[in-house]
OpenMM code with the backbone's topology and positions (N, CA, C; nanometers):
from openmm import Vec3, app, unit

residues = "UNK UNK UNK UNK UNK UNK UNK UNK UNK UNK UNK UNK UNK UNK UNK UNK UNK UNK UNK UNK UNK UNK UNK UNK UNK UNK UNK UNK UNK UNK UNK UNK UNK UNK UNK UNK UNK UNK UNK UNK UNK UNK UNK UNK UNK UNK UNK UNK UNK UNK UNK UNK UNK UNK UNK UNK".split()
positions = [
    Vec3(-7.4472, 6.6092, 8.6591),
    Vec3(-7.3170, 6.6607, 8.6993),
    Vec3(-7.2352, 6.5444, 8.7538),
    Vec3(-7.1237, 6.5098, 8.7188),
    Vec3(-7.0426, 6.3832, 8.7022),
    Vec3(-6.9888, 6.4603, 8.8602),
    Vec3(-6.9120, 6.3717, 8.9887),
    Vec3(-6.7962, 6.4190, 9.0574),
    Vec3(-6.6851, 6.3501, 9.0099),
    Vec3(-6.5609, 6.4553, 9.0657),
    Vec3(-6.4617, 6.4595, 9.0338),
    Vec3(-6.3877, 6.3200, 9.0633),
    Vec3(-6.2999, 6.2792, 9.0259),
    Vec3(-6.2646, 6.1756, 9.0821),
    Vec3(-6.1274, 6.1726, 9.1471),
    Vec3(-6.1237, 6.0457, 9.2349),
    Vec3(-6.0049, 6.1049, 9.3879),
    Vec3(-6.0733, 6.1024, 9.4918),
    Vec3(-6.0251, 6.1522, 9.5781),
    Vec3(-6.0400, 6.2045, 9.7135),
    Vec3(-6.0595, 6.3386, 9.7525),
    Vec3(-6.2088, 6.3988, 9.6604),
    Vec3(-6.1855, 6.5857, 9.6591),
    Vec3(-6.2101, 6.6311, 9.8262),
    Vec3(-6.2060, 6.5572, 9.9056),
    Vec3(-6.2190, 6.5847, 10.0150),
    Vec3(-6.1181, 6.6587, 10.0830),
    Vec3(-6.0106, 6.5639, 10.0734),
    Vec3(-5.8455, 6.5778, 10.0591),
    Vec3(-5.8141, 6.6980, 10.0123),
    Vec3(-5.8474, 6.6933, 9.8366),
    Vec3(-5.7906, 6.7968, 9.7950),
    Vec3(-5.8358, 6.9532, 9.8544),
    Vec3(-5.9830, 6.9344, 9.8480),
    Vec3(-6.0568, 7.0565, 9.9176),
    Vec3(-5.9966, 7.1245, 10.0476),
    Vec3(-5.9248, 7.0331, 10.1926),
    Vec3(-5.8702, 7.0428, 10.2676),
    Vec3(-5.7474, 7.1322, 10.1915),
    Vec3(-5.6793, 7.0487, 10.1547),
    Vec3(-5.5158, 7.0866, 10.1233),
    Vec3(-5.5590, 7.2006, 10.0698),
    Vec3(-5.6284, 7.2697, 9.9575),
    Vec3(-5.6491, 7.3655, 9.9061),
    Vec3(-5.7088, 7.5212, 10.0160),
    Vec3(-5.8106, 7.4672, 10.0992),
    Vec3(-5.8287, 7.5352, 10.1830),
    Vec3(-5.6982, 7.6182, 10.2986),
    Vec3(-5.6387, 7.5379, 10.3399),
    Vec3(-5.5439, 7.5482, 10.3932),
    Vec3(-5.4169, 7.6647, 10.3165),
    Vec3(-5.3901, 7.6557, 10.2257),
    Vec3(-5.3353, 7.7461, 10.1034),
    Vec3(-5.2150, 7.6881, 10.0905),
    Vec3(-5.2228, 7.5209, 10.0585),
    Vec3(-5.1249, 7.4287, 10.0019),
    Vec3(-5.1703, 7.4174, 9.8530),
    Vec3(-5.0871, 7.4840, 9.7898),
    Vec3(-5.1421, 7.4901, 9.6243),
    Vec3(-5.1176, 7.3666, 9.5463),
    Vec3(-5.0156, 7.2752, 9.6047),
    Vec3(-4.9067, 7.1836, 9.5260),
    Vec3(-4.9470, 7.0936, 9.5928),
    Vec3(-4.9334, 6.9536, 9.5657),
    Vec3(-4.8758, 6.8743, 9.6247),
    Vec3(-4.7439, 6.8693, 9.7143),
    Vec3(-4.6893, 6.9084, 9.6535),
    Vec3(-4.5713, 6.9481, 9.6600),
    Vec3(-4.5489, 7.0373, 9.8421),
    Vec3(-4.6217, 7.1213, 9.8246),
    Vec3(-4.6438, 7.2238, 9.9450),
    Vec3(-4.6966, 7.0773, 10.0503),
    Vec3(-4.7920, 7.0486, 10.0452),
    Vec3(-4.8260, 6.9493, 10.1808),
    Vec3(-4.7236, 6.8532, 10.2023),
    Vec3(-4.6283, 6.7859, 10.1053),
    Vec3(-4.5338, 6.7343, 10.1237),
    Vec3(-4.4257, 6.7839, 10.2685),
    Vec3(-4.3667, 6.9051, 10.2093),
    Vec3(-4.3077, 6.9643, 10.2544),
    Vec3(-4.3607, 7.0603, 10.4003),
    Vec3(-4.5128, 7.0838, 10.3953),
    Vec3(-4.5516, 7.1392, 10.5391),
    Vec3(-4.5295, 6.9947, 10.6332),
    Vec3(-4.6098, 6.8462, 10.5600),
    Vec3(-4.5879, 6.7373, 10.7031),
    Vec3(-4.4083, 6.7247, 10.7363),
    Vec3(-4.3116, 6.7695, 10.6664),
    Vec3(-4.2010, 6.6938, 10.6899),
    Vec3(-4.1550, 6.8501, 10.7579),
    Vec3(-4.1911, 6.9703, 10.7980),
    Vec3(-4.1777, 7.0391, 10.8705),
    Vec3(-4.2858, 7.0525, 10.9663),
    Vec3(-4.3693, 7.0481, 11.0405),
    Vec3(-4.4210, 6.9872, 11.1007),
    Vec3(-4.3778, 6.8832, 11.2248),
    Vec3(-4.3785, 6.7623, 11.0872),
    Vec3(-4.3393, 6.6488, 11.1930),
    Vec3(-4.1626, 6.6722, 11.2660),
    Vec3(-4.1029, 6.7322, 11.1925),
    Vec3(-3.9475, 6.7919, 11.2487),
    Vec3(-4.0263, 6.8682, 11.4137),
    Vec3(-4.0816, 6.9977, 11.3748),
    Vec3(-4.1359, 7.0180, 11.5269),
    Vec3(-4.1746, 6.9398, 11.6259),
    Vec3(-4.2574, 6.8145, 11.5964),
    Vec3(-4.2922, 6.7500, 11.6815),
    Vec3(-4.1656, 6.6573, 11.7491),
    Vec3(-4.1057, 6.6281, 11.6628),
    Vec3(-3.9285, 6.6032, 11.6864),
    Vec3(-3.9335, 6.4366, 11.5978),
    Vec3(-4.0267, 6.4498, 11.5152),
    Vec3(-3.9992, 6.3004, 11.4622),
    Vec3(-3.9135, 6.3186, 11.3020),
    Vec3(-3.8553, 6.2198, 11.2571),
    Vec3(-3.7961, 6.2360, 11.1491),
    Vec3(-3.8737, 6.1556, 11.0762),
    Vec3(-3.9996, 6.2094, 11.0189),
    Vec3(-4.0858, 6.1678, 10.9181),
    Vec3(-4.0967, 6.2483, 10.7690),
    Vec3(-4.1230, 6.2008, 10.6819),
    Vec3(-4.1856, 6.2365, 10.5747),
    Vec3(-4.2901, 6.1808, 10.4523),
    Vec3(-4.2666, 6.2462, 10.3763),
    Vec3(-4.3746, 6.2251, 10.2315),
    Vec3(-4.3201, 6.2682, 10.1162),
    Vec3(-4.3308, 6.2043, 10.0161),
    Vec3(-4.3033, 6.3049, 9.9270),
    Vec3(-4.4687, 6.3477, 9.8140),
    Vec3(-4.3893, 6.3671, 9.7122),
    Vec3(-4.5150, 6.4173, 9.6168),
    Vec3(-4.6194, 6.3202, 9.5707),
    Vec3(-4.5366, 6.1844, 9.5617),
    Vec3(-4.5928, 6.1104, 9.4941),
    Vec3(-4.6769, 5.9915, 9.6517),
    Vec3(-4.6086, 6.0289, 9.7312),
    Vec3(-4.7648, 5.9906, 9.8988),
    Vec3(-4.8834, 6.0707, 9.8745),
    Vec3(-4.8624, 6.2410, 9.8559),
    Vec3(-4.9694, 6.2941, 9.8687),
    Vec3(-5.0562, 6.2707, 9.7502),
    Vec3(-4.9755, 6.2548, 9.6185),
    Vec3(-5.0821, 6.1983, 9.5127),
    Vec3(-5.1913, 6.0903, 9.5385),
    Vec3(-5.1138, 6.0050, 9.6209),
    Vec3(-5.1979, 5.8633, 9.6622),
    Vec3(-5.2846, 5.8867, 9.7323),
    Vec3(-5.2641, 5.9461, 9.8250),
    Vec3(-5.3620, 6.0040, 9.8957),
    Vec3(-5.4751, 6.0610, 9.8446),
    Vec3(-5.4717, 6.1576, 9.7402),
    Vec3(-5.5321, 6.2182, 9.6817),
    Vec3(-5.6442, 6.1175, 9.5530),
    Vec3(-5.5534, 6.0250, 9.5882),
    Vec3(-5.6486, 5.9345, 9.4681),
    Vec3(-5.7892, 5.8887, 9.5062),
    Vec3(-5.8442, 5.7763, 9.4165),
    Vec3(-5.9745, 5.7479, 9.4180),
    Vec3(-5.9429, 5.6382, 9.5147),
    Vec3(-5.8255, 5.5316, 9.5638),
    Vec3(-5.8229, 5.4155, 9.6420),
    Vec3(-5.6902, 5.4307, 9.6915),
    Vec3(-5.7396, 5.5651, 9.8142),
    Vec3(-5.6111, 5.5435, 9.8999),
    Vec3(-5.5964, 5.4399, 9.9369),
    Vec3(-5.4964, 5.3958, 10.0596),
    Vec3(-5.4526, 5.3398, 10.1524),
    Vec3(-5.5247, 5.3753, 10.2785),
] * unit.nanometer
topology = app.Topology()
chain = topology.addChain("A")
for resn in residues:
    res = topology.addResidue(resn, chain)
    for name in ("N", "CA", "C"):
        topology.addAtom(name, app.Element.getBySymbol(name[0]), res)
């Protein structure tokens, strides 16, 4: 049985959580971090990286 390749750790999280998209975790940290009062974000293509085999 081959594993997946990436970061299924990541993805397993995000999925657990009931972030279906990339897209969705994008958009939960940049609401979020607004609550905390910072003007941060991500977009789709951070959480991809993230999601890869050699994050950052």
């Amino acid at each position: 049985m081959s594993q997946s390749p990436g970061n299924p750790a990541f993805r397993a999280a995000r999925l657990e959580r009931g972030r279906h998209s990339q897209s969705d975790v994008a958009t939960a940290y940049i609401a979020h971090a607004s609550l905390l009062g910072e003007d941060a974000g991500v977009n789709v293509r951070q959480v991809r990286w993230w999601e890869s085999s050699k994050p950052g």
